[in-house]
N, C-alpha and C positions, 0 to 999 in steps of 0.2 A: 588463833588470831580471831578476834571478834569485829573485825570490818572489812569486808571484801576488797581484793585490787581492785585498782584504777585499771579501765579499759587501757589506758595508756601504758600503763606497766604490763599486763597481757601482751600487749603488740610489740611491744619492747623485747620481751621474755621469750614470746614462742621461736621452738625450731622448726616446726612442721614443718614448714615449706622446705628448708632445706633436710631434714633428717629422713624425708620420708621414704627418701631415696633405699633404707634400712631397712623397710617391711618387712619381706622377703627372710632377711638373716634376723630379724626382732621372733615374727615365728615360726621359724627353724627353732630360735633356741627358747623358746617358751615353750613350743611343742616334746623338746629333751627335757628341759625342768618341770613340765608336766608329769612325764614322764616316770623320772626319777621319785617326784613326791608321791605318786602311785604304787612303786615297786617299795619303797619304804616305809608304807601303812601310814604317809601323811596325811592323804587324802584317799577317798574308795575310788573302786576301777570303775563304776560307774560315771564318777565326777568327772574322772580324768577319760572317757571317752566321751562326756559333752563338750570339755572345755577343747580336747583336740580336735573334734567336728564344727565347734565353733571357731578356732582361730582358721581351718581351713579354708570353711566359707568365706571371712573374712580374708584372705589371701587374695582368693577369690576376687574379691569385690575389689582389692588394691588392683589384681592383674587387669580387670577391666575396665579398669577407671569409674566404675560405680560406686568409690569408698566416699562419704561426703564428710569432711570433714567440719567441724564447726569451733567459734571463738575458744572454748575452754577449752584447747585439745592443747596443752602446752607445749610436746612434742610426739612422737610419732606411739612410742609406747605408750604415753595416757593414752593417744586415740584407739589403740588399738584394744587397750585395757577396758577403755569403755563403750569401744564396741559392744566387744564380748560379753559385758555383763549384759546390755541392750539386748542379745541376743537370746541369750541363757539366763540370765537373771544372777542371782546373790551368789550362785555358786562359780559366776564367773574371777568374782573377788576371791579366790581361795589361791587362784593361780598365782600369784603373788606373794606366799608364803614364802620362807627364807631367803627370799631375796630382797635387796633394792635397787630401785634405779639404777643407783650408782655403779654395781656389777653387772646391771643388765645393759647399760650403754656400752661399758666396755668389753664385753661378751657381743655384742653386734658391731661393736665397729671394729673386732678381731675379725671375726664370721668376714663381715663385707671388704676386708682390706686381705684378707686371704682369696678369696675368688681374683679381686682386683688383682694380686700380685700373679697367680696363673695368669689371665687373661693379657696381661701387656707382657711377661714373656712369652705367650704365643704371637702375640703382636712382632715382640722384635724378631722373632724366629722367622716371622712372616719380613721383613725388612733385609734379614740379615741371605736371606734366598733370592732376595731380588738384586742384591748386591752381587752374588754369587753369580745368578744368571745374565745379567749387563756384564760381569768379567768373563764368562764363557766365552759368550755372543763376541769377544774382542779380544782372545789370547793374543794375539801379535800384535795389537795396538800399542808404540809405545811413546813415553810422554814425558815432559822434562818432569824430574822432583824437583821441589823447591825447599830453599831455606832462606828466611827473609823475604818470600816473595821474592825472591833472585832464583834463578833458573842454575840447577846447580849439576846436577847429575842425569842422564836416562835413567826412566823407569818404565815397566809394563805398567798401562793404561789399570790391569787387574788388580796389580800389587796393591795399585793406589785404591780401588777399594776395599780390597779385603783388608787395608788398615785399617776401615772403619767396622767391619766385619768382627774383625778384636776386639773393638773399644765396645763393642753391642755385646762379643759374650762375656766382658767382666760386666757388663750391664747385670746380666741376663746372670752372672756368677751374685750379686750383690742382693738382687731382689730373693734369689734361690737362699740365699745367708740371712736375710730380714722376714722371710715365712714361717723359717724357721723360731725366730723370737716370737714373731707374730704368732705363733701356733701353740699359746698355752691358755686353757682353761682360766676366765677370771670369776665367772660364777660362783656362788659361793661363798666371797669375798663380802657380802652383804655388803650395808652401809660402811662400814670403816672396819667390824670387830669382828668378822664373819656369823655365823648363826647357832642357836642353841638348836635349831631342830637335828635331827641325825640322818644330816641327808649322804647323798655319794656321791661327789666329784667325780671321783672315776668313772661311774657310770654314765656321765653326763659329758666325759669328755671324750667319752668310746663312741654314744650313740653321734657326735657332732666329728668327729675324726681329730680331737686334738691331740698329741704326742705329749700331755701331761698338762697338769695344774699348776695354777700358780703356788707360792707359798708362804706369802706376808698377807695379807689384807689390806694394811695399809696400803702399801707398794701397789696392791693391784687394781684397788679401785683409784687412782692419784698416777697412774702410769702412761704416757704416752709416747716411751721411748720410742716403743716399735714404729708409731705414725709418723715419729720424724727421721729416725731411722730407712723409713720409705721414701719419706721426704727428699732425704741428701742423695738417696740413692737416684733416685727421680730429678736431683737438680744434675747431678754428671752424667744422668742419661739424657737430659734435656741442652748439656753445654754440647756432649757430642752429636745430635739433630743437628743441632746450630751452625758445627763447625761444617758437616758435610751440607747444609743446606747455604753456608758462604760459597763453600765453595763449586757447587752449581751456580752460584748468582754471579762467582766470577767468570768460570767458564763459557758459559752462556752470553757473557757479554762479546759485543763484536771486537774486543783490542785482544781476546783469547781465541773466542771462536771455536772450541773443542766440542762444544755438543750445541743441540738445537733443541730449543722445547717442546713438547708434544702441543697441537694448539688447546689442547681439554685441562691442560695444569698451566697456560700462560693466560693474562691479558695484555687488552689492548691498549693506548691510549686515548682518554676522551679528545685530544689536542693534535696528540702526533701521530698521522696513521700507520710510519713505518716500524714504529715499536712494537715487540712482543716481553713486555714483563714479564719477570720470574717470580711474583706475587707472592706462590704459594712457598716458595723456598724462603723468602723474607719474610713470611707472616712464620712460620715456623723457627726463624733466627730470634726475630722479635715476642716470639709467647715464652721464649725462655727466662724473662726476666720475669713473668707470673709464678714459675715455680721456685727460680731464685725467689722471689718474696713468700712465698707459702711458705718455705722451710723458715724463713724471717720470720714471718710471723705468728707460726706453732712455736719456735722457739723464746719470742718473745712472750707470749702468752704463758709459756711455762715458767720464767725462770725465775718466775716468785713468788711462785704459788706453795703456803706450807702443806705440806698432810694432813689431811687427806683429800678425798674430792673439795671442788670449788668452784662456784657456776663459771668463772672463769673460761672453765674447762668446755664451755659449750662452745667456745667459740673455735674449734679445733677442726672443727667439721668443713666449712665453708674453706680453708685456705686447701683441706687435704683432696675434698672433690674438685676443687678449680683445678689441683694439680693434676688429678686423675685422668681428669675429662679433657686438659692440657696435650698429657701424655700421648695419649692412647688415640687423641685423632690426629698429634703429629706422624705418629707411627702409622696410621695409616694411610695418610695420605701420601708418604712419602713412600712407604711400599708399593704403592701404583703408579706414583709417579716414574719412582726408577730403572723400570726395566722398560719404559718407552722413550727415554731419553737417545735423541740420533745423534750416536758418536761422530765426531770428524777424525778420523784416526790421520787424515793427511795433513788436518794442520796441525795437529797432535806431535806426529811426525817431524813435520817442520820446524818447527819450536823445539823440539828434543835436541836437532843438531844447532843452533841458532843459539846464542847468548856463551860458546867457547863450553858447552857440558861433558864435554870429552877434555878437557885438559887435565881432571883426574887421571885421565887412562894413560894417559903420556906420561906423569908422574910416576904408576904404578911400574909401567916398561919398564923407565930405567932402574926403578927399586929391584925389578928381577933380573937387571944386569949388575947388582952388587953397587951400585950409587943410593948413599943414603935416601932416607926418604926428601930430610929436610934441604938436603941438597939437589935433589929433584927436583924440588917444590918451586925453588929457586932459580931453576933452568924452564920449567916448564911457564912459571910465570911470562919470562923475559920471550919466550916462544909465542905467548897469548899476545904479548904487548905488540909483537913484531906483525900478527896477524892480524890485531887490531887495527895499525897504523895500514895495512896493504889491503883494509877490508874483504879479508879471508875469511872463511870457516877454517879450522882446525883440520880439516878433513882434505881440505885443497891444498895444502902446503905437500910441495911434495919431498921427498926423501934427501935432497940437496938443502932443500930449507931448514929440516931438521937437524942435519949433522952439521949447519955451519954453528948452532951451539950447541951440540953434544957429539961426538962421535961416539958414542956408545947406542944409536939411535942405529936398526939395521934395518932391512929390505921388510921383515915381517911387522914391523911398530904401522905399516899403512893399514893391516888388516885390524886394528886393534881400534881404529879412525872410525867407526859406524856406531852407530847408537843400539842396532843391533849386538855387534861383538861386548858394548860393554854390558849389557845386560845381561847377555849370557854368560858371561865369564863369572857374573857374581849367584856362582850356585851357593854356595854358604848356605847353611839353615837359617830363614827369616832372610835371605837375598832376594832380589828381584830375578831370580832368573825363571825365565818359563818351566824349566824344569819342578821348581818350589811352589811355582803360581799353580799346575797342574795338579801335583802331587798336594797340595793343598785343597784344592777343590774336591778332591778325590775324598781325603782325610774329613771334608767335613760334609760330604756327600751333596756339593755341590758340581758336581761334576758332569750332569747329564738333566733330560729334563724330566725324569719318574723321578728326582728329590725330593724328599717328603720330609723334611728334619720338622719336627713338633717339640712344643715346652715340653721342657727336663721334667720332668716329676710332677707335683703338687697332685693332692684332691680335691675333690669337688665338696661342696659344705653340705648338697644334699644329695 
């Protein structure tokens, strides 16, 4: 090209500011592709312990906010590339041998999306204990389930959250199954055809911990299944914050009343002074719709792009750190928040026998006196109507009441009346009984307060 950009295309083009974030993983794997072109007589050991002396300094200089970046740095690897020569001179340019850009972006944004994906399953492991410990803190608390937001059945207070306890470790299973993809060497791969020099992948993806190299070129430098793949994983981790942060918001409100907010995760109102907002559970409902759009929009960005690379492709960055950074301070905020949350287990309580949630257990009686189900279903309804119309609980009616429609209803169908008996009766594997809520805590070594559960697996990139 024989006439320089326009400043305005420069400002248009650069990542810096957002890419910079990469340094870190850019010289890790510059320092292994150094590395490599050394032990394969690309370049002499001498060169390759300037050019590793210099990118560290420069590490350096990033970790202390001393790295000054300037107009031509287009994105984080120019700048770091012209550090280095700045520092060392012409032999800084050698570091750059079989590669391009192109493998070298996607060789740092593996690197940094590998850490990332350790780091928020520590995070939810960190969530998923505190859920744990708030179900401790209240084994006998019990509380109506819902279906339709209609008050349907008793449940333990625990059950209900180690539902969400579940949905974090197929979280917590998906990201483990996306590090995996995320974990193969693209180095290599050059510009589009890979490289005539005789370098060694292997060796470059042993010194970085990758479990193997990629093996198209095209494919690898044009690849960002994995980022979206993190993406979706990251938007059903981010639907279920949302659900359990609803339903704090409903709780919390005075027509529930089941828990009370800590005053350090509420506010107040500027207006009304008797308010304490549930803020942070609603800003956490509400940022889900940032990572719904992040996976929107790496996907749209992809889905027309031909092979191989295509600047395109720079724009992949900005929706997957908004998601990141999304993430990982929902997850922690909600980790702190949760285990200070003050249960009311008495209105809990209350509301457990309230709204007829025991007229399952009437149905079941008679089913274990040989009365169909459906025909139980039928009698017990007309029981509910009857207690409706005399403004009863289920629990008040007494044994005359019962058998004037059914006789099949005997002296022990009262003890079956409590929101206790019906919770305990349902030991079933995956029931609400305290017996499964215990033995569950136990199973995932929630059970006491030395719990230490930590992220499954992953390495570290340095």
């Amino acid at each position: 090209m024989e006439e320089s950009t326009d400043p305005l295309v420069d400002a248009f083009t650069t990542s810096f500011p957002v890419d910079r974030r990469l340094y870190a993983h850019d010289i890790a794997g510059s320092i292994a592709h150094c590395r490599m072109l050394a032990k394969q007589k690309i370049i002499g050991a001498g060169e390759r312990d300037r050019i590793v002396k210099g990118l560290k300094s420069i590490e350096r200089e990033f970790d202390s906010g001393r790295f000054v970046a300037i107009p031509s740095d287009e994105d984080v690897h120019m700048a770091i590339e012209r550090r280095l020569i700045e520092k060392i001179g012409p032999v800084g340019g050698k570091l750059h041998t079989a590669r391009s850009r192109n493998d070298q972006v996607a060789l740092d944004l593996r690197l940094y999306l590998r850490d990332v994906i350790d780091e928020l399953r520590a995070a939810i492991a960190s969530l998923q204990r505190s859920l744990g410990d708030l179900a401790r803190a209240n084994l006998g608390v019990i509380m109506p389930g819902y279906t339709h937001l209609q008050p349907a059945q008793p449940i333990l207070f625990g059950h209900h959250l180690l539902a969400y306890y579940e949905m974090l470790e197929r979280d917590d299973e998906r990201l483990r199954d996306c590090r995996v993809r995320t974990n193969v060497l693209p180095l290599g791969a050059g510009a589009l055809a890979g490289t005539t020099f005789p370098i060694d992948r292997e060796y470059v993806a042993q010194l970085l911990g990758f479990d193997k190299v990629s093996e198209n070129s095209l494919d690898t430098v044009s690849d960002r299944d994995f980022a979206l793949e993190f993406l979706a994983a990251g938007a059903i981790l981010a639907m279920h914050l949302s659900r359990l942060s609803d339903e704090i918001v409903l709780w919390a409100s005075p027509h529930f009343g089941f828990i009370e907010l800590p005053d350090a995760y509420a506010t107040g109102s500027s207006m009304m002074p008797q308010k304490k907002n549930p803020d942070i559970a609603e800003l956490v409902r509400g940022k889900t719709g940032r990572v719904y759009g992040s996976l929107t929009s790496l996907l749209t960005t992809m889905k027309g792009i031909p092979l191989a690379y295509n600047r395109d492709m720079q724009e992949d960055k900005p929706p997957l750190f908004d998601a990141i950074d999304t993430l990982a301070a929902s997850l922690k905020v909600l980790a702190a928040m949760v285990p200070r949350l003050r249960v009311r287990g008495d209105r809990m309580r209350e509301a457990a026998e309230a709204g007829y949630t025991l007229a399952t257990e009437l149905a079941d009686y008679l089913a274990t006196r040989g009365i169909p189900f459906r025909e139980a279903h039928g009698i017990v309804g007309a029981v509910v109507r009857k207690a409706i119309a005399d403004e009863r609980h289920l629990s008040e009616l007494t044994l005359e009441d019962l058998q004037s429609f059914s006789p099949s209803f005997e002296e022990d169908v009262l003890e079956w009346l409590t929101p206790e008996a019906a919770v305990r009766r349902r030991a079933a594997t995956g029931g609400t009984a305290p017996t499964n809520l215990r033995r569950r805590l136990r199973v995932k070594k929630l059970a006491g307060p030395s719990s230490n559960k930590k992220a499954r697996g992953g390495r570290k990139t340095k």
